[in-house]
N, CA, C and O atoms as a Tripos MOL2 file, in Angstrom:
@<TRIPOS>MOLECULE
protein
  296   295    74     0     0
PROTEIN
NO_CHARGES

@<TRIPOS>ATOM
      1 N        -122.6850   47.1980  -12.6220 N.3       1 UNK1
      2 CA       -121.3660   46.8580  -13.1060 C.3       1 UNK1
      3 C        -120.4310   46.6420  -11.9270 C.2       1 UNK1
      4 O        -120.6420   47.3310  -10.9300 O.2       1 UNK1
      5 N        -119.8030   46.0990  -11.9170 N.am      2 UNK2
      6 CA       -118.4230   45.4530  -11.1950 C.3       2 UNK2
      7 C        -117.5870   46.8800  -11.2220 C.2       2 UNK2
      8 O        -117.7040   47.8210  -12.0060 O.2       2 UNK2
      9 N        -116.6420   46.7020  -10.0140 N.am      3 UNK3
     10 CA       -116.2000   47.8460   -9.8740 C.3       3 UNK3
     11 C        -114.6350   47.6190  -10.7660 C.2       3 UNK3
     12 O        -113.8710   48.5430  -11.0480 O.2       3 UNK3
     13 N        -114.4210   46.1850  -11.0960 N.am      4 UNK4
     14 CA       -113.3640   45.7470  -12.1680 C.3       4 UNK4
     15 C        -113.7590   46.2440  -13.6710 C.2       4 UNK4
     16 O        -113.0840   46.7610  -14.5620 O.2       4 UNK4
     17 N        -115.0440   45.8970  -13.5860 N.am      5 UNK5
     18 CA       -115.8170   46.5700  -15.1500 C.3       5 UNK5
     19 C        -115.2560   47.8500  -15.4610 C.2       5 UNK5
     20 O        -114.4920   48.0820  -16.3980 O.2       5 UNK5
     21 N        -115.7340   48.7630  -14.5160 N.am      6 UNK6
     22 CA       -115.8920   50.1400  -14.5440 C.3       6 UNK6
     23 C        -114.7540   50.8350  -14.1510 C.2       6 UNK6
     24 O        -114.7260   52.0380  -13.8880 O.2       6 UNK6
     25 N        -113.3820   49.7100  -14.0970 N.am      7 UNK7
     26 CA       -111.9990   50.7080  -13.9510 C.3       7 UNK7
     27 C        -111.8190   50.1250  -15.2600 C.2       7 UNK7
     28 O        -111.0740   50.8550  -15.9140 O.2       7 UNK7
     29 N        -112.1330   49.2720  -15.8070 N.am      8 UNK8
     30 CA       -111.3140   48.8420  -17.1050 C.3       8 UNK8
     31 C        -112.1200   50.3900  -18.2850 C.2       8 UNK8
     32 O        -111.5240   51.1810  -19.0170 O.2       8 UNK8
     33 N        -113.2200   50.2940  -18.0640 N.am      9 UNK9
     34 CA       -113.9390   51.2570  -19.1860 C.3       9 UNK9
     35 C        -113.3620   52.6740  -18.4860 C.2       9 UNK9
     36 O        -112.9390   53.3260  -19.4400 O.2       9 UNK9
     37 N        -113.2200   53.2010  -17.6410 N.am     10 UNK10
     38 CA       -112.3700   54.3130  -17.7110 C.3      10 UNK10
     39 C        -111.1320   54.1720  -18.0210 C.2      10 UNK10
     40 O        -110.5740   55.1770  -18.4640 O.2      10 UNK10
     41 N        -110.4440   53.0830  -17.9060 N.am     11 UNK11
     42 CA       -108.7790   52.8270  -18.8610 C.3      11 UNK11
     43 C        -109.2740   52.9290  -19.6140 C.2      11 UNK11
     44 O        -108.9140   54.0690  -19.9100 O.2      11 UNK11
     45 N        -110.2300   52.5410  -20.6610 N.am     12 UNK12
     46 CA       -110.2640   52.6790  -22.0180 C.3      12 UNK12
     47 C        -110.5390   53.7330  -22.6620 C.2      12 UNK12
     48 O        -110.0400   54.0280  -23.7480 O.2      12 UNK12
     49 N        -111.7550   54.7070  -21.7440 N.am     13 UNK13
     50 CA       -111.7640   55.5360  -21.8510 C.3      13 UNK13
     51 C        -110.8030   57.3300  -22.2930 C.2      13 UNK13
     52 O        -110.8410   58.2330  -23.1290 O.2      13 UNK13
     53 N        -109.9790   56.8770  -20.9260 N.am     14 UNK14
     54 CA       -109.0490   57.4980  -20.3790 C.3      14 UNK14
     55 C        -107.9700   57.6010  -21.6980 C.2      14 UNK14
     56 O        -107.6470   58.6640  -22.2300 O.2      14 UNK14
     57 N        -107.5380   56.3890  -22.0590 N.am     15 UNK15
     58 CA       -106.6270   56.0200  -23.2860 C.3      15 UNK15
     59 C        -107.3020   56.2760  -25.0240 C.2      15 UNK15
     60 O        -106.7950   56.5840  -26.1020 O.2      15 UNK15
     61 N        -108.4030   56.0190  -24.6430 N.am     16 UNK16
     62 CA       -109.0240   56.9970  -26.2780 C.3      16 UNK16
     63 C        -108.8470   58.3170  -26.8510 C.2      16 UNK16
     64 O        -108.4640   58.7370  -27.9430 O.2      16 UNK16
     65 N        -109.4130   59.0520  -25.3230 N.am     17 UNK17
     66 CA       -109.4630   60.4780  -25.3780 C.3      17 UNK17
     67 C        -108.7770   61.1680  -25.1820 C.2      17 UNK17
     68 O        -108.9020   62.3780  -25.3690 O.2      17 UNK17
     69 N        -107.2570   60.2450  -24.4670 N.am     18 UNK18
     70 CA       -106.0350   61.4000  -24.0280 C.3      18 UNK18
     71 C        -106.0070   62.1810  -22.8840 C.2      18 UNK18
     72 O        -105.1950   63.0780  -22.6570 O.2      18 UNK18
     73 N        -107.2060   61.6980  -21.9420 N.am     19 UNK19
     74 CA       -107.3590   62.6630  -21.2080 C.3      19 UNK19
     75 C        -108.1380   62.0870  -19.8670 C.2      19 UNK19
     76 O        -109.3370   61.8860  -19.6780 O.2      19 UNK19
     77 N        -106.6500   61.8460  -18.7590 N.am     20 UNK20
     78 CA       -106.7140   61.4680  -17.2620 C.3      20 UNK20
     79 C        -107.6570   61.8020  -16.4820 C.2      20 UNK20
     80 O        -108.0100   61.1190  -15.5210 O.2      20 UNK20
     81 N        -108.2440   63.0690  -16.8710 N.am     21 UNK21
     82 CA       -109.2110   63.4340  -16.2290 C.3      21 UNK21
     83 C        -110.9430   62.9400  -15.9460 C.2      21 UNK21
     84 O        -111.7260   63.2500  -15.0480 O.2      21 UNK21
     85 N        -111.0890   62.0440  -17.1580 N.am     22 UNK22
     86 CA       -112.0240   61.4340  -16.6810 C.3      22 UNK22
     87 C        -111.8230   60.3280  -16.1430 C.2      22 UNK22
     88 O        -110.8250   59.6100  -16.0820 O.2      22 UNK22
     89 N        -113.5610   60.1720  -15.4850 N.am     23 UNK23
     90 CA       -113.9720   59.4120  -14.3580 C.3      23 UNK23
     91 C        -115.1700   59.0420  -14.1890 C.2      23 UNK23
     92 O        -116.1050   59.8190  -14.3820 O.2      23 UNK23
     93 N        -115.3440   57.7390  -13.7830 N.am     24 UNK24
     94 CA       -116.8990   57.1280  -13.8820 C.3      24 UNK24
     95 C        -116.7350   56.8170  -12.6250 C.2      24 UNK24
     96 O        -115.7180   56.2550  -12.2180 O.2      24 UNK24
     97 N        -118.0410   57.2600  -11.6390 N.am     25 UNK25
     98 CA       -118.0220   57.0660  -10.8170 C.3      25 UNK25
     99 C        -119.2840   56.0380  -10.1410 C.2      25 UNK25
    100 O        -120.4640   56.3860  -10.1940 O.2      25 UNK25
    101 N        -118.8960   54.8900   -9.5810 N.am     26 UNK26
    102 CA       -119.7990   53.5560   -9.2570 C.3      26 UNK26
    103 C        -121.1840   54.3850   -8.6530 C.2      26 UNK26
    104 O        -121.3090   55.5290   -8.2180 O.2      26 UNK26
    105 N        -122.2480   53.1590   -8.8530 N.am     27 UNK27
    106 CA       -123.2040   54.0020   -8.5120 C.3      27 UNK27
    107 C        -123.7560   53.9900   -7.1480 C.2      27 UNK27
    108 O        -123.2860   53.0310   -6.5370 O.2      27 UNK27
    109 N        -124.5900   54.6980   -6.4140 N.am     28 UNK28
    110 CA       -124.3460   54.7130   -4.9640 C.3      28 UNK28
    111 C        -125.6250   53.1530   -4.7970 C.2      28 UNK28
    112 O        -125.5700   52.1150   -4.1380 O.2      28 UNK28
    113 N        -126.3520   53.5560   -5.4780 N.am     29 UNK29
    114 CA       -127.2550   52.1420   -5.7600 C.3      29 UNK29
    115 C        -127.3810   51.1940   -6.8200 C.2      29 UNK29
    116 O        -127.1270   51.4050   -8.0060 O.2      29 UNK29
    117 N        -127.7830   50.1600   -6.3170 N.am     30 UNK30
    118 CA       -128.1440   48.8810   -7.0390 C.3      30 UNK30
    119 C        -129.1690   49.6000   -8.0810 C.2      30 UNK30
    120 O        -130.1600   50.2060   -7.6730 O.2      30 UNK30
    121 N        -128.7600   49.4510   -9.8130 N.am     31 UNK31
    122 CA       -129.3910   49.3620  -10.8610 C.3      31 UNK31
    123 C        -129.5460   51.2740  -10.7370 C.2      31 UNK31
    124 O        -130.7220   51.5780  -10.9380 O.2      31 UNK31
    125 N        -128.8790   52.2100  -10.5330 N.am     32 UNK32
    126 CA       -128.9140   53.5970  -10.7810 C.3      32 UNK32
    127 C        -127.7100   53.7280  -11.6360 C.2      32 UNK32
    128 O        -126.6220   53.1530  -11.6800 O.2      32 UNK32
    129 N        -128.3270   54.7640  -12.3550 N.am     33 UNK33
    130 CA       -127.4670   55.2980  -13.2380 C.3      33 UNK33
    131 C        -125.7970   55.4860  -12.9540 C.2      33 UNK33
    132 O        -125.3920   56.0560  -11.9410 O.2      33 UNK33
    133 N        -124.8030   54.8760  -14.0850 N.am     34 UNK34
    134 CA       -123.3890   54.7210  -13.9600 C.3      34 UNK34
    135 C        -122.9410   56.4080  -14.3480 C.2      34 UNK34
    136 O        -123.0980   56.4780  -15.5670 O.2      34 UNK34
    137 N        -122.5290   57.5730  -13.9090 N.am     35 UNK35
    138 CA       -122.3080   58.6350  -13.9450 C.3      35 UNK35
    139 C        -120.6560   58.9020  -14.5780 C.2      35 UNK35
    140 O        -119.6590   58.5510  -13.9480 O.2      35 UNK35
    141 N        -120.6240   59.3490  -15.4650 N.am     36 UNK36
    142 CA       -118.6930   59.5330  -16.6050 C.3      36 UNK36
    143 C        -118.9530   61.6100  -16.3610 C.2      36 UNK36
    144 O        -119.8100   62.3980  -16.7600 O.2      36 UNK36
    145 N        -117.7680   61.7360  -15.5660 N.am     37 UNK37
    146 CA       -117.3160   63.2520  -15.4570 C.3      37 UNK37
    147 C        -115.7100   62.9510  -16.0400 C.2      37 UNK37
    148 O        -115.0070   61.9460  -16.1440 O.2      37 UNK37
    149 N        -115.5340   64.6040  -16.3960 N.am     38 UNK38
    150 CA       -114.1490   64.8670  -16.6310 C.3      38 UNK38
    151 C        -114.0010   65.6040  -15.7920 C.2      38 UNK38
    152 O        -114.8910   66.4550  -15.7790 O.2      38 UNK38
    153 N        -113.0390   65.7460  -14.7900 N.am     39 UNK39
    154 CA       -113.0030   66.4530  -13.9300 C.3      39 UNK39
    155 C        -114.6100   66.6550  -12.4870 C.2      39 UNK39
    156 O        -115.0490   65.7650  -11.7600 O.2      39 UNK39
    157 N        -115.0920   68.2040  -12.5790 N.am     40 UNK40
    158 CA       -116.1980   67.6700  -11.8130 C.3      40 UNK40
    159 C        -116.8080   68.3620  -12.6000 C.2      40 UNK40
    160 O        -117.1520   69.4850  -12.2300 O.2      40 UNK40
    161 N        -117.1820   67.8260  -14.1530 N.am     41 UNK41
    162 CA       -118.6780   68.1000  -14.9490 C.3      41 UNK41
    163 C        -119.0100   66.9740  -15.4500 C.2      41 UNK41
    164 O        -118.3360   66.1730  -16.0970 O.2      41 UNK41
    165 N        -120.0120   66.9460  -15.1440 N.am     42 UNK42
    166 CA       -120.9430   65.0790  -15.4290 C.3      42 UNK42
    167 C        -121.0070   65.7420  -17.0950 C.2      42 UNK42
    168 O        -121.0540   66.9210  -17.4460 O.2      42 UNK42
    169 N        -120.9890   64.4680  -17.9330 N.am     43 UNK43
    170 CA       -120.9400   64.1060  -19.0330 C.3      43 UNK43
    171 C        -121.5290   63.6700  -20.0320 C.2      43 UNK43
    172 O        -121.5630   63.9270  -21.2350 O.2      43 UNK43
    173 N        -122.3830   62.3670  -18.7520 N.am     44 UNK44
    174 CA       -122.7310   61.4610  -18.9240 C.3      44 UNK44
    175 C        -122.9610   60.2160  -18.8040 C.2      44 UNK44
    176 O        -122.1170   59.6000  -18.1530 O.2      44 UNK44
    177 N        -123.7440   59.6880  -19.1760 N.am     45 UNK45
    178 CA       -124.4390   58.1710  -18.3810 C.3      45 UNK45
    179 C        -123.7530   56.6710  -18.9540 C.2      45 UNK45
    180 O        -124.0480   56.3260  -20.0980 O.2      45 UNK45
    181 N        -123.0930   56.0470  -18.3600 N.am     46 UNK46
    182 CA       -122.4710   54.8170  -18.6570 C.3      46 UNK46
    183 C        -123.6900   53.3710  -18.8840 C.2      46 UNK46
    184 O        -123.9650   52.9730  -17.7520 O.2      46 UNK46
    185 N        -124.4020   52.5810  -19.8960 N.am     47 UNK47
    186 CA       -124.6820   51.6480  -19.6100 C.3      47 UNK47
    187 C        -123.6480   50.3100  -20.3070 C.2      47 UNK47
    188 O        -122.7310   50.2250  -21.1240 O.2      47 UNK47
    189 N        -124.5400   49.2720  -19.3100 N.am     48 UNK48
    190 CA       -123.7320   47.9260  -19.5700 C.3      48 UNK48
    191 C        -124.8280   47.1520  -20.7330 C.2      48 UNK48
    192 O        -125.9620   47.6240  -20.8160 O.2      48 UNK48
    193 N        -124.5180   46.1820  -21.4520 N.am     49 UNK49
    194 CA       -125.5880   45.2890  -22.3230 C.3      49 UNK49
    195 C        -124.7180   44.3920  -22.3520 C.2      49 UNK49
    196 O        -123.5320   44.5370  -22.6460 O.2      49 UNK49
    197 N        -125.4460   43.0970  -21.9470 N.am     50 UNK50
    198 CA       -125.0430   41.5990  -22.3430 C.3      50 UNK50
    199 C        -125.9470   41.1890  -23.5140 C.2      50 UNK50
    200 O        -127.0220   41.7840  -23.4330 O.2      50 UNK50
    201 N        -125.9130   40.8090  -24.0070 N.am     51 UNK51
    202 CA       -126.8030   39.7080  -25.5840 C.3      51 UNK51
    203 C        -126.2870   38.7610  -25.8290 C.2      51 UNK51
    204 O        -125.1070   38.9900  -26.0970 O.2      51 UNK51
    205 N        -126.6200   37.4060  -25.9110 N.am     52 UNK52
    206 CA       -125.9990   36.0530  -26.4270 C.3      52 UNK52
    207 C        -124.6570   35.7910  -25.6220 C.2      52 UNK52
    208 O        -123.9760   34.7650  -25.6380 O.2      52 UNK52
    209 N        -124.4950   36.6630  -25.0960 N.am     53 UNK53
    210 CA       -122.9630   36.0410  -23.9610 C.3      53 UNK53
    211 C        -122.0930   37.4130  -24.0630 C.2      53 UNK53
    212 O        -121.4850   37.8020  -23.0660 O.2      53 UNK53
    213 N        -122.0370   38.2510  -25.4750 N.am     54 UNK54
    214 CA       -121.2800   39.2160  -25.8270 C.3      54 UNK54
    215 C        -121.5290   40.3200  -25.1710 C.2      54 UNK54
    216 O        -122.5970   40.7860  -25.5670 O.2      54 UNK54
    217 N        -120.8160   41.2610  -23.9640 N.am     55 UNK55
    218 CA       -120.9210   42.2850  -23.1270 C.3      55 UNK55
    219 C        -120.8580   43.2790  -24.1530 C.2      55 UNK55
    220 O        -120.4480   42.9150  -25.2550 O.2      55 UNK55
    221 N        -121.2750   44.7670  -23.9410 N.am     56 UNK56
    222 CA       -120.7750   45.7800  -24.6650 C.3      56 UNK56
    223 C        -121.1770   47.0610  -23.8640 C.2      56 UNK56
    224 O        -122.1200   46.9190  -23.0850 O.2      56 UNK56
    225 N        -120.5840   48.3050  -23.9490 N.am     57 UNK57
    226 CA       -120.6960   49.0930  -22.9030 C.3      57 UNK57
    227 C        -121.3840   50.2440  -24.1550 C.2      57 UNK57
    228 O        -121.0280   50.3190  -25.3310 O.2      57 UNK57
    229 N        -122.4770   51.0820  -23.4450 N.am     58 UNK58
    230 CA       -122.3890   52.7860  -24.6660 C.3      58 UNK58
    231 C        -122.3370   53.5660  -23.1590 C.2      58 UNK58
    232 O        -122.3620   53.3170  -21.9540 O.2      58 UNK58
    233 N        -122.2330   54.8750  -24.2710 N.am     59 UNK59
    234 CA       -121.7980   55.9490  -23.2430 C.3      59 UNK59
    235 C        -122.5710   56.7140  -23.8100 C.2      59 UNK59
    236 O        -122.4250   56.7810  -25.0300 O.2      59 UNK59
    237 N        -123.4420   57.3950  -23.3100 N.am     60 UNK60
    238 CA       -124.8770   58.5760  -23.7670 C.3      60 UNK60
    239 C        -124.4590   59.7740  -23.3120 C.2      60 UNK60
    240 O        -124.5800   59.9120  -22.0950 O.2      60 UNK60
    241 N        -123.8840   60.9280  -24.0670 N.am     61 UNK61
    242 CA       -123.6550   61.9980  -23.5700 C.3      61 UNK61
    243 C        -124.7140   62.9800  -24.2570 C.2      61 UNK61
    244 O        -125.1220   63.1120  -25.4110 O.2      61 UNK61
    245 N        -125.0050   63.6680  -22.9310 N.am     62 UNK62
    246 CA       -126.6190   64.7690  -23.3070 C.3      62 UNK62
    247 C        -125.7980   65.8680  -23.3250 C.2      62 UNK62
    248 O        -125.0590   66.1430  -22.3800 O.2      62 UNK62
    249 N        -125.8710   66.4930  -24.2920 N.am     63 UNK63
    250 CA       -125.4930   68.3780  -24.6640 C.3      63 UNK63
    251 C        -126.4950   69.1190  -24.6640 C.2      63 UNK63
    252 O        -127.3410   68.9970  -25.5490 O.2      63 UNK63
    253 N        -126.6590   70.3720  -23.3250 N.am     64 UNK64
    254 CA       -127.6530   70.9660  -23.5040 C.3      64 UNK64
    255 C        -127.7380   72.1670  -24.1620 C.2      64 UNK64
    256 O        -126.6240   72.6600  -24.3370 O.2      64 UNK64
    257 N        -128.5230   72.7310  -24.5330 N.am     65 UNK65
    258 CA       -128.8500   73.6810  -25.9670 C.3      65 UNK65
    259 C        -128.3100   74.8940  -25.2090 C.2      65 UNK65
    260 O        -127.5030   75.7560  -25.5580 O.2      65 UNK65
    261 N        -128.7990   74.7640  -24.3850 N.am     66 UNK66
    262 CA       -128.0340   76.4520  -23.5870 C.3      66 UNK66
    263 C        -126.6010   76.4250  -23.0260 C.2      66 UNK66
    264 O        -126.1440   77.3700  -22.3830 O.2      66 UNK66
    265 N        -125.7810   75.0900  -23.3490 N.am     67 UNK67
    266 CA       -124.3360   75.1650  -22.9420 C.3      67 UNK67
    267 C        -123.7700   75.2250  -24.3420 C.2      67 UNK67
    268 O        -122.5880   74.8820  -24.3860 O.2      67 UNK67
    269 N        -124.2310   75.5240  -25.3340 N.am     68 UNK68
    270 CA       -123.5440   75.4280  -26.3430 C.3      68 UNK68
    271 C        -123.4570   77.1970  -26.6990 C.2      68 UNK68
    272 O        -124.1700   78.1370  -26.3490 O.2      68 UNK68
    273 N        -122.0610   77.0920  -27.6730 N.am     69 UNK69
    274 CA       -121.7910   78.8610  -27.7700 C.3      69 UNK69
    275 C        -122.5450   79.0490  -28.8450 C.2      69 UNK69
    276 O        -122.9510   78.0720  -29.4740 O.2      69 UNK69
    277 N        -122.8990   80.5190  -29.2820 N.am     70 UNK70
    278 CA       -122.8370   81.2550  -30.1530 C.3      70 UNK70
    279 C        -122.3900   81.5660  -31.5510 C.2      70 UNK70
    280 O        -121.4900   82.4020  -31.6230 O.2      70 UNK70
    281 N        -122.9180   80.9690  -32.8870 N.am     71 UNK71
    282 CA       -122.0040   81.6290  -33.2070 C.3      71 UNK71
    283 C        -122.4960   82.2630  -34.6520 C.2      71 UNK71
    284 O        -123.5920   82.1620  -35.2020 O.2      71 UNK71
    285 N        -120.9810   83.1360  -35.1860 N.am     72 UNK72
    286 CA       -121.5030   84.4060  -35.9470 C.3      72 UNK72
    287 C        -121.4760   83.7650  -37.2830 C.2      72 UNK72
    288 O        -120.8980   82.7320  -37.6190 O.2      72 UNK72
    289 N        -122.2910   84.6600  -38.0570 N.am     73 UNK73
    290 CA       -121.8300   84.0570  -39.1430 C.3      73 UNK73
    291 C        -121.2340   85.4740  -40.0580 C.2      73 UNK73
    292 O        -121.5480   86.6630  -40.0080 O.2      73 UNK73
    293 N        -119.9220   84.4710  -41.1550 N.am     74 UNK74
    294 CA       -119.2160   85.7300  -41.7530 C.3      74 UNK74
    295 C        -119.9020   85.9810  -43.0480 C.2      74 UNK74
    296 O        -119.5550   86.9250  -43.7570 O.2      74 UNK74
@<TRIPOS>BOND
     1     1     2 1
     2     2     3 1
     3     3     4 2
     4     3     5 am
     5     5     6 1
     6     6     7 1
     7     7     8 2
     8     7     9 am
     9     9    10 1
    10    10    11 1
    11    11    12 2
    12    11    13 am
    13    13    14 1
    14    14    15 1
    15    15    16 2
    16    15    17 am
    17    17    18 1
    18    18    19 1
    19    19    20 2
    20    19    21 am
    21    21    22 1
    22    22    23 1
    23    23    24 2
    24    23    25 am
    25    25    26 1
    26    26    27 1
    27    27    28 2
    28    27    29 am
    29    29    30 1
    30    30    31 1
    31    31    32 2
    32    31    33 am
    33    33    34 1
    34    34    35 1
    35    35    36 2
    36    35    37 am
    37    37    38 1
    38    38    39 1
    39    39    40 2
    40    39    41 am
    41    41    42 1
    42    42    43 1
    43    43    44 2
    44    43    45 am
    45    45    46 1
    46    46    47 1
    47    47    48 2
    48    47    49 am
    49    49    50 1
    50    50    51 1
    51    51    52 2
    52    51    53 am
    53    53    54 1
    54    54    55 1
    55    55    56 2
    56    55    57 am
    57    57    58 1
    58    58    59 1
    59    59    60 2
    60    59    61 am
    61    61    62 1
    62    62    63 1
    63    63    64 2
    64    63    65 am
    65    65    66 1
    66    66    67 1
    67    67    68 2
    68    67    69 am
    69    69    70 1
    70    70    71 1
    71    71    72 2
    72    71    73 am
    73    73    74 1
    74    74    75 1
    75    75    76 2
    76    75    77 am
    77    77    78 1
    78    78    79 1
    79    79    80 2
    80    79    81 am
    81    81    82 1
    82    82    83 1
    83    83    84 2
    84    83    85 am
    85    85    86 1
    86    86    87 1
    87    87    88 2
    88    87    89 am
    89    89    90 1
    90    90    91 1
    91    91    92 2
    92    91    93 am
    93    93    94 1
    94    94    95 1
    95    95    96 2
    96    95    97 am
    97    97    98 1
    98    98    99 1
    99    99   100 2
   100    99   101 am
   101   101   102 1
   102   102   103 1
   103   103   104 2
   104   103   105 am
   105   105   106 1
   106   106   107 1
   107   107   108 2
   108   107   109 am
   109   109   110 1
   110   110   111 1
   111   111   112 2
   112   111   113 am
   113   113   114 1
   114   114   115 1
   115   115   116 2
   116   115   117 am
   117   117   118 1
   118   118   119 1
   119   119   120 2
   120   119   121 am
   121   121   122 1
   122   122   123 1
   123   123   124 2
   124   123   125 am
   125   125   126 1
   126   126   127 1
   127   127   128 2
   128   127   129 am
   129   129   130 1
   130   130   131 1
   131   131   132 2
   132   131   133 am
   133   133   134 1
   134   134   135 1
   135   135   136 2
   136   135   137 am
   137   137   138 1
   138   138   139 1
   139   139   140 2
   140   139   141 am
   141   141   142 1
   142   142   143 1
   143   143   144 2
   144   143   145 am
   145   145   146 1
   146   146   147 1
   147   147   148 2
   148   147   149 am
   149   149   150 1
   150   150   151 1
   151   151   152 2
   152   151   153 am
   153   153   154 1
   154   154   155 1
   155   155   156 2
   156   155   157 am
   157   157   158 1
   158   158   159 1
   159   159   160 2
   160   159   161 am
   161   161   162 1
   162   162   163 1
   163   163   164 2
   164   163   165 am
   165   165   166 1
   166   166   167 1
   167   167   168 2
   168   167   169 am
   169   169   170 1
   170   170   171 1
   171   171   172 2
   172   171   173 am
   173   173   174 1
   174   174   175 1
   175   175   176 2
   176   175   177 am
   177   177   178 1
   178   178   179 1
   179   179   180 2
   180   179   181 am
   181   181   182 1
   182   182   183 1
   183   183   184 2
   184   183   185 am
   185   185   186 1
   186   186   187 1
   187   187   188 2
   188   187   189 am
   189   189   190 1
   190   190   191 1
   191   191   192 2
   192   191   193 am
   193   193   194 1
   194   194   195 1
   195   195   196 2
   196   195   197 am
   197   197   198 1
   198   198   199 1
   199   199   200 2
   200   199   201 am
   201   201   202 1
   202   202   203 1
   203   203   204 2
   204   203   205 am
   205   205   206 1
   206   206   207 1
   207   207   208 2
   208   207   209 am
   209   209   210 1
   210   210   211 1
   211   211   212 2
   212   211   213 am
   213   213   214 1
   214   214   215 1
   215   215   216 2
   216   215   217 am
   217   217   218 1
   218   218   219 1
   219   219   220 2
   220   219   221 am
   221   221   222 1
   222   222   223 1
   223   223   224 2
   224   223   225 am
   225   225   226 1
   226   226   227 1
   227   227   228 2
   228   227   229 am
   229   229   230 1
   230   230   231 1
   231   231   232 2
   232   231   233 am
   233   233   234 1
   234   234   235 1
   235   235   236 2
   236   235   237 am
   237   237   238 1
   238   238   239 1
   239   239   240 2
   240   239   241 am
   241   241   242 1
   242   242   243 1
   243   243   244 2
   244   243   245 am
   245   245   246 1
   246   246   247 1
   247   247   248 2
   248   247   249 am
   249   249   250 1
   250   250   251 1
   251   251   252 2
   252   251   253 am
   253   253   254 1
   254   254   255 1
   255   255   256 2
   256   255   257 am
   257   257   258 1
   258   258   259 1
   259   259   260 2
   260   259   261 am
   261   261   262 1
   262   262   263 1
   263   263   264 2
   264   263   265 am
   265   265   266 1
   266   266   267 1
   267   267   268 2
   268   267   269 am
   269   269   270 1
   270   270   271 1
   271   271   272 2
   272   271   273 am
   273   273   274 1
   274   274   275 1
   275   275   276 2
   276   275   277 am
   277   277   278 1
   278   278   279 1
   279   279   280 2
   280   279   281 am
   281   281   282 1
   282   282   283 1
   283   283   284 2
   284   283   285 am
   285   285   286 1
   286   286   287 1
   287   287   288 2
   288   287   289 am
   289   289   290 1
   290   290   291 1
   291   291   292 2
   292   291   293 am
   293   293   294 1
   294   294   295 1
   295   295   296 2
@<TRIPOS>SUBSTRUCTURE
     1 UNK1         2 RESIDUE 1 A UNK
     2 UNK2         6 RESIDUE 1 A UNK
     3 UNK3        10 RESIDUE 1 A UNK
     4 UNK4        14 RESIDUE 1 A UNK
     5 UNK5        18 RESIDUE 1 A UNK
     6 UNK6        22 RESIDUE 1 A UNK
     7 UNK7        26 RESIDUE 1 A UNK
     8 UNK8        30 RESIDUE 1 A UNK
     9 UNK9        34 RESIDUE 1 A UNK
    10 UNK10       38 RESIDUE 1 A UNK
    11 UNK11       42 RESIDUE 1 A UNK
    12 UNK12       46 RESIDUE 1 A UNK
    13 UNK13       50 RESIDUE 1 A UNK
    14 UNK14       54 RESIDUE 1 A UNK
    15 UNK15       58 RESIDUE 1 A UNK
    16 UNK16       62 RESIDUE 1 A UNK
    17 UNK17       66 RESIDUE 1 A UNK
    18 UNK18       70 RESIDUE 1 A UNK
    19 UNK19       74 RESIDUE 1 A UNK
    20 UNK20       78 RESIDUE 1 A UNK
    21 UNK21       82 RESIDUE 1 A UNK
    22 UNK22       86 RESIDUE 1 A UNK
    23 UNK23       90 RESIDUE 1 A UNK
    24 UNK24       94 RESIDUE 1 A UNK
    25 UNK25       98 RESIDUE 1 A UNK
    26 UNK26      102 RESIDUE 1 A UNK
    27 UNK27      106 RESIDUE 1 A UNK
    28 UNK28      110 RESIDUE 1 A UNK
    29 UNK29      114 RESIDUE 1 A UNK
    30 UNK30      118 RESIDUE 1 A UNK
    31 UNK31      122 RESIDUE 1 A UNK
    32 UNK32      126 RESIDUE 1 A UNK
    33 UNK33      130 RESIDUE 1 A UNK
    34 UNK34      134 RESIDUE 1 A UNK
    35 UNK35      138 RESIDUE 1 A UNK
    36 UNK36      142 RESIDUE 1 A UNK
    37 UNK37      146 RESIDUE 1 A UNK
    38 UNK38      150 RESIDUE 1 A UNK
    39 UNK39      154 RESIDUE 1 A UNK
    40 UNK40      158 RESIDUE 1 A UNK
    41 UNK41      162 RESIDUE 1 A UNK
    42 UNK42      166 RESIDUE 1 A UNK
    43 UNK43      170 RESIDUE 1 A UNK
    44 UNK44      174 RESIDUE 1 A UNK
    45 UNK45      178 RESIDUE 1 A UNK
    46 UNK46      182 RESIDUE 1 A UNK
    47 UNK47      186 RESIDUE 1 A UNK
    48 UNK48      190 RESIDUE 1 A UNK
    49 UNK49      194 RESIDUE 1 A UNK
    50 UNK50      198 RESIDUE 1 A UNK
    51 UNK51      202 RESIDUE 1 A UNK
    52 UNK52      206 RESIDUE 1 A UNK
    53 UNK53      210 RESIDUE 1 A UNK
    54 UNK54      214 RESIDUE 1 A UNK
    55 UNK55      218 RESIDUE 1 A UNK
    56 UNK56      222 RESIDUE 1 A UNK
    57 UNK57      226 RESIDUE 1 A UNK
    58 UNK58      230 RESIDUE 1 A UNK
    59 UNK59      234 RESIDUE 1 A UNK
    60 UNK60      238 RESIDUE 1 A UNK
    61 UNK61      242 RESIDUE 1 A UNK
    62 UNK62      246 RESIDUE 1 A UNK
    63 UNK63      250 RESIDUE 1 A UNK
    64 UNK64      254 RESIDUE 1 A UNK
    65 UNK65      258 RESIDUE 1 A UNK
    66 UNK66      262 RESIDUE 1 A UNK
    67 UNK67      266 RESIDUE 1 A UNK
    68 UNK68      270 RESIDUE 1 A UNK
    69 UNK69      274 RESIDUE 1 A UNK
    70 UNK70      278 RESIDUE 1 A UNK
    71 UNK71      282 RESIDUE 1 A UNK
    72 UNK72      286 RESIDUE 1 A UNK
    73 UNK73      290 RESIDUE 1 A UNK
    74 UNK74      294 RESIDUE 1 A UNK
């Protein structure tokens, strides 16, 4: 992705969620993974897709089973 790409999808980002703190950061190599933190906890993986001319971006966020809380039941 273009480094124009990837400030526009964190504006959009940024403006969805309410929240300045995230950040996608370019990748250090050609065709490696596009990296989305809020602050400094990675998030998640940015890809790009072109089809028939029409661009579209997803955003894959992995939740791992052991960062999630606890909880009781009443």
């Amino acid at each position: 992705m273009k480094p124009s790409e990837i400030a526009r999808v964190e504006a959009y980002l940024r403006a969805t969620f309410g929240n300045d703190r995230i950040r996608i950061d370019p990748p250090k190599k050609t065709n490696a993974p596009i990296e989305v933190s809020i602050g400094d906890e990675f998030i998640g993986v940015l890809h790009r897709d072109e089809d028939e001319g029409e661009v579209s971006y997803s955003l894959n966020i992995s939740i791992l089973e052991e960062d999630l809380p606890t909880l009781t039941k009443n």
